[in-house]
Each structure stands twice: as C-alpha cells, then as structure tokens.
N, C-alpha and C positions, 0 to 999 in steps of 0.2 A: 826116576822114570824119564826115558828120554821126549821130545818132542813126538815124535812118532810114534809111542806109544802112550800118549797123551788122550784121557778122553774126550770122545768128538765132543760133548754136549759142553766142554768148559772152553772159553776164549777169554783176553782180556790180556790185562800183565803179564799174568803167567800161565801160557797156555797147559792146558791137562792139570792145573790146580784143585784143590778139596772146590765141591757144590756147597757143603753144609757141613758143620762141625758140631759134635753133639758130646756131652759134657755125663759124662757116665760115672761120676763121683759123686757129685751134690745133692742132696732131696731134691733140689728145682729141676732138676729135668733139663736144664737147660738145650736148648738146640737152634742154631741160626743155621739158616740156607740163604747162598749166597745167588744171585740173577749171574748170569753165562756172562754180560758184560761186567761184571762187581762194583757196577753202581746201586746195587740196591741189597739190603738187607731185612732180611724177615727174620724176628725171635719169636722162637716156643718158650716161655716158662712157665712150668707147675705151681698152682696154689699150693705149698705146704701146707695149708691148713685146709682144704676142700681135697680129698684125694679125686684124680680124675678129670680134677679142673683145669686146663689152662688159658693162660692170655699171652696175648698177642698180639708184636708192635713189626709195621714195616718201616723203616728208616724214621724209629722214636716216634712215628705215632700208634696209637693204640687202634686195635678194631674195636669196636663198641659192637657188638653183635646180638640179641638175645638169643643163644642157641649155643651147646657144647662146642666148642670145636675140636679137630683132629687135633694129634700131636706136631703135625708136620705137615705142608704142602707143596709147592711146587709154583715157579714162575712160568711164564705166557710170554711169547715175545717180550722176554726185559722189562717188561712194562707190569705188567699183570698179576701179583700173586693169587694165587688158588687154592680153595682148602674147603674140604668136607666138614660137615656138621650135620647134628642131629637133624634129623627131618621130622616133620608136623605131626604130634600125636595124634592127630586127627583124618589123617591118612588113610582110606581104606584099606591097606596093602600094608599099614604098619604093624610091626612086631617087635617082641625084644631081639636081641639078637648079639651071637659076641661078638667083641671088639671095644675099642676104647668109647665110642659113642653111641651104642649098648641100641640102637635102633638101624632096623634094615631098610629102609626109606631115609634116603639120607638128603639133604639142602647143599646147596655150594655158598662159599661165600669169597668174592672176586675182591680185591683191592686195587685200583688204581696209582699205581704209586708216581707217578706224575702229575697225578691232580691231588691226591692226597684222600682221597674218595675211597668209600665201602659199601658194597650192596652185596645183599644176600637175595637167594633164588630158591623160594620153596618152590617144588612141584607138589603142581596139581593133581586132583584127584586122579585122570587119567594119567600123568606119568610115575612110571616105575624108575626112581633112580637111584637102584640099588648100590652102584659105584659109581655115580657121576664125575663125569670128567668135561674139560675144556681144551677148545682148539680155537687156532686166528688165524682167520683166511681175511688178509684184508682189512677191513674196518668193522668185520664182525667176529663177535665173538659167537664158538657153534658150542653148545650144551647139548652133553648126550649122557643117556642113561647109564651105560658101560661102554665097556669094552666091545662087546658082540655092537652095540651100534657105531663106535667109533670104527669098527671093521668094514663095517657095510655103508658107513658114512651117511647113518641116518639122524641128526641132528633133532631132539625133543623141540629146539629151542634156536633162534640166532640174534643176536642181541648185540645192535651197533652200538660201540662205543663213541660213537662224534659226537660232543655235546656233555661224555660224562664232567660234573664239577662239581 
C-alpha cells in the first residue's frame, strides 16, 4: 500500500503500518496493539487454563486489575491505553449480557504508560456505562458512557491526569 493510502490513524517508521497483530493459531489468543507513535506496546493473552480470561502487559508490565478484562483496547494520545472491563455486580442497571465480559454495565481500566500506572473506574450508581469510552482534550482525560454521549460531547466524568504516579 502506497503512503497515500496509508491509514490516517498509523504514524511513526512506517507510515500506514499494522495498529495491532493478532495471532489466530495458538490457544493464547494472543494480540498486541501497537500506539500510532510505536513506542508502546499492549499484549492480550488468554489463560489456557481459565476459558474467558485474559491478562494483560503494556511495555512488560502486567495490569493488576480485579475485574475481567476485554480482549483488546485501544491507545489515547500515545500515552494512555484503554480497555473495558466487567462493571460492579452491584450496579442497579447490572445484567448478564453477551459478549466476552458477560455484563452490560461495564468499568474502564486506563494505563499510563509513561509512569507505568493503572487505574480502574467503576461507575457509579447513577452512571450507565454501557460502552464506555475515552477522550484527551488537554490534561484531561473525558469518560463517557457511549457513543450517543461521545456524540453530544457529554462526558460522565473528566479526570486530570497531572500528578498520575
């Protein structure tokens, strides 16, 4: 593929390069997503022995999370990976629900990969975060429920990062 039709979301060495590479042989599942600059790397691997399970290292460290997490996420200005996880049984709005983390109230869990930092974000009672997602405007980071509010740019949540360590 030529430069020009390269995609936008990828920079670095090789413009319009793979985001993430995902290993469709192995029992591990394996899958790494790469940040747009390719200084930073995020792996998905499956417990072989926990079906459903996996863990997950961004540049060789581990998230320590208690909470399922997705298969795959997504970086945040180069800095940031992002990734959905089970949300709070205790949830008014909670249900089963398909997909791989089998609840429709879901938690985000953010990593810092410049400080090497992990934090997870249960919503509360009153938020509904049924696809949670993240944006960086700034020195804030904005959490919103879905899509329908990432559209109308109504933020649950905005959470400076100055200070994370």
């Amino acid at each position: 593929m030529s430069a020009a039709g390269a995609a936008a979301d990828r920079e670095g060495p090789v413009p319009g390069a793979c985001s993430y590479f995902v290993d469709c042989w192995s029992p591990l599942a394996l899958r790494v997503e790469f940040s747009a600059d390719d200084r930073h790397r995020a792996v998905h691997m499956s417990n072989p022995n926990r079906w459903g399970e996996f863990g997950v290292w961004v540049d060789g460290v581990p998230l320590r999370v208690d909470a399922w997490l997705d298969q795959s996420g997504y970086w945040v200005g180069d800095r940031f990976y992002v990734l959905q996880a089970a949300g709070p049984e205790d949830h008014p709005e909670q249900q089963i629900a398909l997909g791989p983390l089998g609840h429709r109230i879901l938690s985000l869990v953010i990593h810092d990969a410049r400080h090497s930092t992990t934090r997870l974000f249960v919503p509360d009672p009153s938020e509904t975060w049924t696809n949670p997602l993240v944006r960086l405007e700034g020195d804030q980071l904005h959490l919103y429920a879905d899509e329908v509010a990432v559209s109308d740019d109504h933020p649950d949540r905005s959470v400076s990062f100055t200070g994370w360590v």
